[in-house]
C-alpha positions as CSV (number, residue, x, y, z in Angstrom):
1,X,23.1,0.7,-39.2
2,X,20.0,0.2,-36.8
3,X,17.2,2.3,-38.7
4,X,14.6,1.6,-35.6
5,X,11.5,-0.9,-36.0
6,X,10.1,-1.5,-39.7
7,X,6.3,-1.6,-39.9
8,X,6.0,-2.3,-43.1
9,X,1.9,-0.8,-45.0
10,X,1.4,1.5,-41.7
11,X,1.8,5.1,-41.7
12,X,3.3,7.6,-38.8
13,X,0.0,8.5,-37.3
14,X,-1.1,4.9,-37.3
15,X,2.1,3.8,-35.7
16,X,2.3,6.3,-33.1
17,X,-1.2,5.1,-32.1
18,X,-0.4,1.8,-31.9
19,X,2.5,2.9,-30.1
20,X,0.4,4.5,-27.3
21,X,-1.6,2.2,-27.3
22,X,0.5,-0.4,-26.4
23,X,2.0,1.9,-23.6
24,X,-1.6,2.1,-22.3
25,X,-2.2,-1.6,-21.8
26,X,0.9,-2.0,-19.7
27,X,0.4,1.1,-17.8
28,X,-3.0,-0.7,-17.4
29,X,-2.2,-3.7,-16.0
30,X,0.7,-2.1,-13.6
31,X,-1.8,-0.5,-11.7
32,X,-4.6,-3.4,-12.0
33,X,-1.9,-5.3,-10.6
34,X,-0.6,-2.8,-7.6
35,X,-4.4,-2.0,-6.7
36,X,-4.5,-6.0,-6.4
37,X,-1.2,-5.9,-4.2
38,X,-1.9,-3.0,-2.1
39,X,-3.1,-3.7,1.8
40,X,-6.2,-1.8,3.0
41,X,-6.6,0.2,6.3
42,X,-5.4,-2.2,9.2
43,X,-7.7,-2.4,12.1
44,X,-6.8,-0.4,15.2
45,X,-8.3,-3.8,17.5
46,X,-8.2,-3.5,21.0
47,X,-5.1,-5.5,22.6
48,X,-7.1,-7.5,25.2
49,X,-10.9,-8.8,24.2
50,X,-13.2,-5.7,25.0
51,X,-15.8,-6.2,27.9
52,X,-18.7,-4.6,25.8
53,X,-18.8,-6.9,23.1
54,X,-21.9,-8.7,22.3
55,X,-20.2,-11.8,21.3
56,X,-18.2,-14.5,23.7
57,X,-15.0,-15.4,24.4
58,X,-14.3,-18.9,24.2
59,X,-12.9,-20.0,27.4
60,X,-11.0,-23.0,26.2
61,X,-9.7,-22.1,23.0
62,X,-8.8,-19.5,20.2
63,X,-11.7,-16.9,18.8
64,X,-11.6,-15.8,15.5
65,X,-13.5,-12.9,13.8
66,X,-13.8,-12.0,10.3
67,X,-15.8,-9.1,9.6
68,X,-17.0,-8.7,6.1
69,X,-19.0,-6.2,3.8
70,X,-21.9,-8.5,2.5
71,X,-21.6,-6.7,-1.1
72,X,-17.5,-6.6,-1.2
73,X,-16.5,-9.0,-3.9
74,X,-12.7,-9.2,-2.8
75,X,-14.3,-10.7,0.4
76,X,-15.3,-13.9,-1.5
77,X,-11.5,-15.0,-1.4
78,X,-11.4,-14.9,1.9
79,X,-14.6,-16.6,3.0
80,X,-12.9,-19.1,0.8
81,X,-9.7,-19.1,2.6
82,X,-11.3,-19.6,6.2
83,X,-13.3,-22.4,4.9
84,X,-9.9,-23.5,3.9
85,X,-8.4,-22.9,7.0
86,X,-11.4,-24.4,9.0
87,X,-11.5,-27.6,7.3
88,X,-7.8,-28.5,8.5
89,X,-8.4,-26.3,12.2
90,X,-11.9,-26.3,12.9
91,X,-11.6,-28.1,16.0
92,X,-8.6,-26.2,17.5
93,X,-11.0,-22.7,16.8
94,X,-14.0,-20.2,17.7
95,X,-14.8,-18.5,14.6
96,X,-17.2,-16.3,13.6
97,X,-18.0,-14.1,10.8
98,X,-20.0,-10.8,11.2
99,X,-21.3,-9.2,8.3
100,X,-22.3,-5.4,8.6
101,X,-25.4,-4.5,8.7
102,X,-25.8,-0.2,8.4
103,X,-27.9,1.8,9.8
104,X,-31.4,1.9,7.5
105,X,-30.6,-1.2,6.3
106,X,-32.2,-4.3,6.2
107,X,-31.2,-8.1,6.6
108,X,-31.8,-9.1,3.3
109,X,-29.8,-6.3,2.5
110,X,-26.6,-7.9,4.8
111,X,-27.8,-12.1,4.0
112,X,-26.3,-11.5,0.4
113,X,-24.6,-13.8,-1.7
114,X,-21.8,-13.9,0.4
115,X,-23.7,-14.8,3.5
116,X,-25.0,-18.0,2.0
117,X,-21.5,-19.0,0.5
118,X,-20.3,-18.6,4.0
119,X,-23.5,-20.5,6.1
120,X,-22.7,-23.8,4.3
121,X,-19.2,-23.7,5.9
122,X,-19.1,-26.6,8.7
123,X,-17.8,-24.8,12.2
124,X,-18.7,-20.9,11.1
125,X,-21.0,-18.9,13.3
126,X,-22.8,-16.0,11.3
127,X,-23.8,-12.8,12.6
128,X,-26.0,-9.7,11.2
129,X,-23.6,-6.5,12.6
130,X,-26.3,-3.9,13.9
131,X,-25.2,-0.6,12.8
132,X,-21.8,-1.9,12.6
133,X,-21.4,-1.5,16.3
134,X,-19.0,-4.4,16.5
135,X,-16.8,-3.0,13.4
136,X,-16.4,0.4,15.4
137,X,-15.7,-1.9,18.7
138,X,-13.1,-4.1,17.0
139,X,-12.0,-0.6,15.3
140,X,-12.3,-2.2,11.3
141,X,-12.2,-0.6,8.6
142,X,-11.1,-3.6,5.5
143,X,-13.5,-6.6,4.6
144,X,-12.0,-9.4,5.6
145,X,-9.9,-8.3,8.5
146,X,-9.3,-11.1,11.0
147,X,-9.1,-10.9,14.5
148,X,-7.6,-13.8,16.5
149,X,-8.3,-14.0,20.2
150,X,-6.6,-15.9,22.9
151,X,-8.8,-17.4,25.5
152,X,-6.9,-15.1,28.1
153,X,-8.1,-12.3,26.3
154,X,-5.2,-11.2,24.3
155,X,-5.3,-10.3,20.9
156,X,-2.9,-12.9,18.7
157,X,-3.4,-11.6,15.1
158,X,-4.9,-9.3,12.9
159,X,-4.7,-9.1,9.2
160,X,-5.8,-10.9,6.1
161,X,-5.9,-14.2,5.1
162,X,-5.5,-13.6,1.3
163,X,-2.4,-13.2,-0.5
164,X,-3.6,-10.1,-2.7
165,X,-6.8,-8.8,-3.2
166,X,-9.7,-11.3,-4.6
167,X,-7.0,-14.4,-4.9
168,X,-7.1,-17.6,-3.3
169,X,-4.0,-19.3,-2.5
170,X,-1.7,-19.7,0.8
171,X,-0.7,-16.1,2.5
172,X,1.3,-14.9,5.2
173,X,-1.6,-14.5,7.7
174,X,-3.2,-18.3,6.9
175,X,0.7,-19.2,8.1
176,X,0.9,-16.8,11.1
177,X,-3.0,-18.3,12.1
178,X,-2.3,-21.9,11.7
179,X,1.2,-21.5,13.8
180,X,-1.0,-20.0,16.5
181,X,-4.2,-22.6,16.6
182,X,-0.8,-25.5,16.8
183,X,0.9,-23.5,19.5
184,X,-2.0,-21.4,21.4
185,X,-1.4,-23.4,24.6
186,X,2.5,-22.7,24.9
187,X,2.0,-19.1,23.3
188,X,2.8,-16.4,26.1
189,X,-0.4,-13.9,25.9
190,X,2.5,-10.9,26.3
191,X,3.9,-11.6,22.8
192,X,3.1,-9.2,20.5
193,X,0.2,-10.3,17.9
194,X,1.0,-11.4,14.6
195,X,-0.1,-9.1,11.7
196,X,-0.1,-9.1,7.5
197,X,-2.2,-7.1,5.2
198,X,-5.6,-8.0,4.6
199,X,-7.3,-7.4,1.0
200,X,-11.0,-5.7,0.8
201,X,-13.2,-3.2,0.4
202,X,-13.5,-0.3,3.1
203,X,-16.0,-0.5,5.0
204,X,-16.1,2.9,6.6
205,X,-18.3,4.7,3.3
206,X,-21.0,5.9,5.9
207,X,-22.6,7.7,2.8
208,X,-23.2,5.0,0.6
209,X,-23.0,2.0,2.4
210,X,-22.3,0.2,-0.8
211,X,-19.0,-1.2,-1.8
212,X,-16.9,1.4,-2.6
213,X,-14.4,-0.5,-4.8
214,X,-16.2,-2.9,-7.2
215,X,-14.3,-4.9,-9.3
């Protein structure tokens, strides 16, 4: 007859602690492991390139924007990634990455140690975010959303280019962008744009200003 696991030398109490215990490490890593799965806010991006920006259009070929939180440390993945994506693409692309820059802040506070990972990346312009006036324009609210632009104007992606949060590794969005930079000039600029989730820290905390999710 089954009498149930034998722990032989430990007492009830000391088993049922060991018990829970056990329970609590998976229960643990479940949710380290959907907090790592689960998508932050999608932008809301305007559909066709909007006239007030401070940055330009490329007339001749794709423009990509990733806008980051200089202190998120889910967003070093990414910078990863595009560097990735850049070395095989660079040439077919516009890209940019704008880190914010709050209100009462200062640069040194924005040129962190993400900025400087992602100024030694051949093809990538960087830009200081004022107030985070181009976030609100572009309507973002994740680090590391990416914005993909058609030189008509038309917005061809939005997403991440991560497959979870803070891991490298190919995703659905590095996919979706690489198809785009091989097809932009056959593309029709009615399709709708290609979208996946994109991994980060929010970047909407207008209290703290600080990343609200450290890992």
């Amino acid at each position: 007859m089954y009498r149930g696991i034998n722990w032989p030398g430990l007492s009830w109490p000391v088993r049922l602690f060991a018990l829970f215990w056990a329970v609590g490490v998976v229960w643990g890593l479940f949710l380290l492991l959907e907090y790592e799965c689960r998508p932050g806010e999608q932008a809301k991006a305007p559909p066709v390139w909007p006239s007030g920006s401070t940055l330009r259009l490329h007339p001749e070929k794709p423009t990509l924007l990733m806008l980051a939180h200089p202190h998120c440390p889910c967003t070093r993945a990414s910078i990863g990634e595009l560097e990735r994506l850049l070395a095989r693409y660079g040439n077919r692309v516009d890209a940019h990455i704008l880190f914010l820059q709050p209100p009462g802040r200062s640069e040194d506070w924005t040129k962190s140690d993400l900025w400087r990972s992602a100024s030694g990346i051949p093809g990538l312009t960087l830009w200081s975010d004022e107030d985070g006036r181009e976030r609100e324009r572009f309507e973002v609210a994740t680090s590391g959303q990416v914005l993909l632009y058609l030189p008509s104007g038309e917005l061809a992606f939005l997403g991440g280019i991560t497959p979870s949060r803070g891991h490298y590794g190919d995703s659905r969005g590095q996919a979706a962008i690489e198809k785009i930079l091989l097809t932009a000039a056959d593309l029709d600029p009615s399709t709708s744009a290609e979208t996946s989730g994109v991994f980060g820290c929010q970047m909407t905390n207008k209290e703290k200003q600080e990343c609200p999710n450290p890992r």
